[in-house]
C-alpha positions in Angstrom: 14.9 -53.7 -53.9 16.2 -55.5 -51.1 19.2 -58.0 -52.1 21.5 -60.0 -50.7 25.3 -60.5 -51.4 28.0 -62.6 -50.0 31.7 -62.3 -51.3 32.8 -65.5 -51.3 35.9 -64.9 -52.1 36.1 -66.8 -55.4 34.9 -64.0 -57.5 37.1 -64.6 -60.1 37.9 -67.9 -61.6 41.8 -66.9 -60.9 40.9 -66.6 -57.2 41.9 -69.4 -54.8 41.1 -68.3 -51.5 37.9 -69.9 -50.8 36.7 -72.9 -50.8 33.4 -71.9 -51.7 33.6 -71.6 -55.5 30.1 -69.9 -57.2 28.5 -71.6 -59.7 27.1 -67.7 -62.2 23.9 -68.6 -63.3 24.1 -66.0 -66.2 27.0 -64.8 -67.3 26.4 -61.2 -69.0 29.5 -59.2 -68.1 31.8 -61.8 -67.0 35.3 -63.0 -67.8 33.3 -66.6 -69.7 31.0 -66.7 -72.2 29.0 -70.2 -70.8 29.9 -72.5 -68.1 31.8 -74.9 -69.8 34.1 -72.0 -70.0 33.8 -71.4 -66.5 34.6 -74.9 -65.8 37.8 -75.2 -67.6 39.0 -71.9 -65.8 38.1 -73.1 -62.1 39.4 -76.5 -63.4 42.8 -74.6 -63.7 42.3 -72.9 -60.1 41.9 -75.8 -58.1 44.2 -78.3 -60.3 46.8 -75.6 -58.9 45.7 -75.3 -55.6 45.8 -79.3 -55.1 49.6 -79.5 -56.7 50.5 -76.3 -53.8 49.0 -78.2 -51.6 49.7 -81.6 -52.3 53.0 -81.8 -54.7 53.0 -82.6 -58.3 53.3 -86.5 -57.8 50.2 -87.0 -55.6 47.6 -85.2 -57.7 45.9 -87.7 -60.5 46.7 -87.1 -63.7 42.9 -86.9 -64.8 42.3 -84.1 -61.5 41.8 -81.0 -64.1 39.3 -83.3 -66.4 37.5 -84.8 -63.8 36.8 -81.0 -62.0 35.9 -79.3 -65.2 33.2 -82.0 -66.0 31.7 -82.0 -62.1 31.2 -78.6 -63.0 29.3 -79.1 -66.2 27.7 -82.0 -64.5 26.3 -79.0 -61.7 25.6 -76.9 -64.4 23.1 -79.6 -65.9 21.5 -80.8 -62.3 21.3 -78.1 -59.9 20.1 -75.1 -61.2 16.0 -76.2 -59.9 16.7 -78.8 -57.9 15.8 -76.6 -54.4 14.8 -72.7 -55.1 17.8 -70.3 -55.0 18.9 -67.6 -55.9 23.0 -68.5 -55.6 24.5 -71.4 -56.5 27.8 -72.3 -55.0 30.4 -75.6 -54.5 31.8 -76.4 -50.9 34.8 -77.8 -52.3 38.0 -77.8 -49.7 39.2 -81.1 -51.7 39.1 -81.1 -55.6 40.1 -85.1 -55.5 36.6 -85.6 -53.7 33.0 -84.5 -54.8 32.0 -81.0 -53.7 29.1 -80.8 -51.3 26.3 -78.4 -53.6 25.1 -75.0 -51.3 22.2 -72.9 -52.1 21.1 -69.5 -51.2 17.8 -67.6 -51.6 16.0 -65.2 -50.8 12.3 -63.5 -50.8 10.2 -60.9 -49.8 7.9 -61.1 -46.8 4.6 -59.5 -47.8 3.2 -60.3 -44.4 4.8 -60.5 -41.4 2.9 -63.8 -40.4 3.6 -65.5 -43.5 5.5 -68.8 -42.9 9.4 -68.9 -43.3 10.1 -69.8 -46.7 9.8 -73.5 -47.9 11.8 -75.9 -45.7 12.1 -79.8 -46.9 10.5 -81.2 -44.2 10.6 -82.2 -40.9 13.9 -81.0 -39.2 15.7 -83.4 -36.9 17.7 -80.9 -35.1 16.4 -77.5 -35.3 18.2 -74.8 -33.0 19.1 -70.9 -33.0 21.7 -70.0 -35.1 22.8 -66.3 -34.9 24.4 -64.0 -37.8 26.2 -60.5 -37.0 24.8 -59.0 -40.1 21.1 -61.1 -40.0 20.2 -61.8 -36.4 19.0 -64.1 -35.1 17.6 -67.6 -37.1 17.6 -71.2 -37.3 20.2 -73.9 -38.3 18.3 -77.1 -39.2 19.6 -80.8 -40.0 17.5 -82.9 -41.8 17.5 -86.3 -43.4 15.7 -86.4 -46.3 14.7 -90.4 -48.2 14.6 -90.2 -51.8 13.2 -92.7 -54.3 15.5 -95.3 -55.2 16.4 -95.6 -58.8 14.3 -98.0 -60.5 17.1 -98.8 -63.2 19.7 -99.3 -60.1 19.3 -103.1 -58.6 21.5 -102.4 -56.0 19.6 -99.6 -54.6 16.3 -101.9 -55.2 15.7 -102.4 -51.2 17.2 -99.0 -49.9 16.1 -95.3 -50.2 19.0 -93.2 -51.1 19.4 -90.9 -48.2 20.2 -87.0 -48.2 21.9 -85.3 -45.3 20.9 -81.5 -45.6 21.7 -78.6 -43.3 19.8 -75.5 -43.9 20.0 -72.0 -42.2 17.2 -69.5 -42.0 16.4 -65.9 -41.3 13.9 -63.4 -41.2 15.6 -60.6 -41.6 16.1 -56.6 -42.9 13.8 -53.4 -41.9 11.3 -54.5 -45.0 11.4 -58.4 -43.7 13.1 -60.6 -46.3 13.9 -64.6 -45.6 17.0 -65.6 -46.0 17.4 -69.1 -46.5 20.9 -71.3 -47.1 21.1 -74.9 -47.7 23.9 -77.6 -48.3 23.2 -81.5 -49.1 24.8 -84.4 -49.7 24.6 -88.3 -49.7 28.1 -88.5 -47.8 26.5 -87.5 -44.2 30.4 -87.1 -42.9 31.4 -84.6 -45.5 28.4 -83.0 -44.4 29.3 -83.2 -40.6 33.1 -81.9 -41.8 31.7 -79.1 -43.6 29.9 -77.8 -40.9 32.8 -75.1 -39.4 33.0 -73.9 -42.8 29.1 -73.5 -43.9 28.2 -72.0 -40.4 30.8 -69.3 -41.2 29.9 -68.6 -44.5 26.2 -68.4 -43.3 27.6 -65.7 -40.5 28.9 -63.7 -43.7 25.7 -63.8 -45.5 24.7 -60.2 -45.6 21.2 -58.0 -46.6 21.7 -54.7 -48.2 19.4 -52.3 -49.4 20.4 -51.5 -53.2 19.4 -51.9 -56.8 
């Protein structure tokens, strides 16, 4: 079976090296027994970061609440909303919402076969090569979604969706490889951009079980 895997580094909910924090979907064999779980321990993890970071008497008193209930909040929206195999959380500031990222991959029966679902037209497509994939495709879109009916302020205006995806074809048996990241807050989008093209680069395909 050919599978991907990516050590991001925040393996362990008492890991705080990265800023990319994974979001288990099942979590047979881990430290938590459900993602509320999960959200309390990361919770902890980047509460402490932000005091290292930022001293004890500019983090809000609420910070640890408010993280461990974005997470649960994830938990409840993401999992479906674009196909994927990994879930993760750009999140370099815990004060500020994290920016969702997505990875997933497939088989390629046939060689001709289109690349794997994209969400639409790109704006800016150009090539975007990986040590361990090769060469592929780094794509900005923006995507207008429905306003919500029960929202009068967003009556007259489509919510917009900044989304930066990343695609390969890649692996002696021909696997896509696909990563997105999307927002509404197109400059946390633009910001992340140093830090999602070099997790992309990391993004590795192995042949294992």
């Amino acid at each position: 079976m050919t599978t991907p895997t990516y050590d991001a580094g925040f393996g362990s909910a008492d890991d705080p090296t990265s800023d990319f924090v994974p979001l288990p979907m099942d979590f047979t064999g881990t430290d938590w027994p459900d993602a509320s779980a999960y959200a309390e321990d990361v919770a902890d993890v980047l509460g402490a970061r932000q005091r290292a970071y930022a001293g004890d008497n500019d983090v809000p008193g609420d910070l640890r609440a408010r993280i461990a209930d974005q997470i649960r909040d994830d938990y409840d929206k993401l999992p479906g909303l674009f196909p994927a195999h990994l879930h993760y959380l750009y999140w370099p500031e815990p004060t500020r919402p994290p920016v969702p990222v997505f990875v997933g991959f497939w088989p390629v029966p046939d060689s001709g076969r289109a690349p794997a679902e994209r969400l639409g037209k790109a704006d800016v497509e150009e090539e975007f090569t990986s040590e361990h994939l090769g060469r592929g495709t780094r794509s900005l879109y923006g995507v207008a979604l429905q306003p919500d009916d029960g929202d009068d302020d967003a009556a007259n205006v489509a919510p917009f969706l900044g989304v930066v995806g990343y695609h390969w074809r890649a692996g002696d048996t021909p696997i896509d490889v696909q990563l997105i990241a999307m927002t509404n807050e197109l400059g946390r989008l633009y910001a992340a951009l140093p830090a999602l093209d070099a997790f992309a680069r990391e993004l590795t395909v192995y042949d294992g079980q």
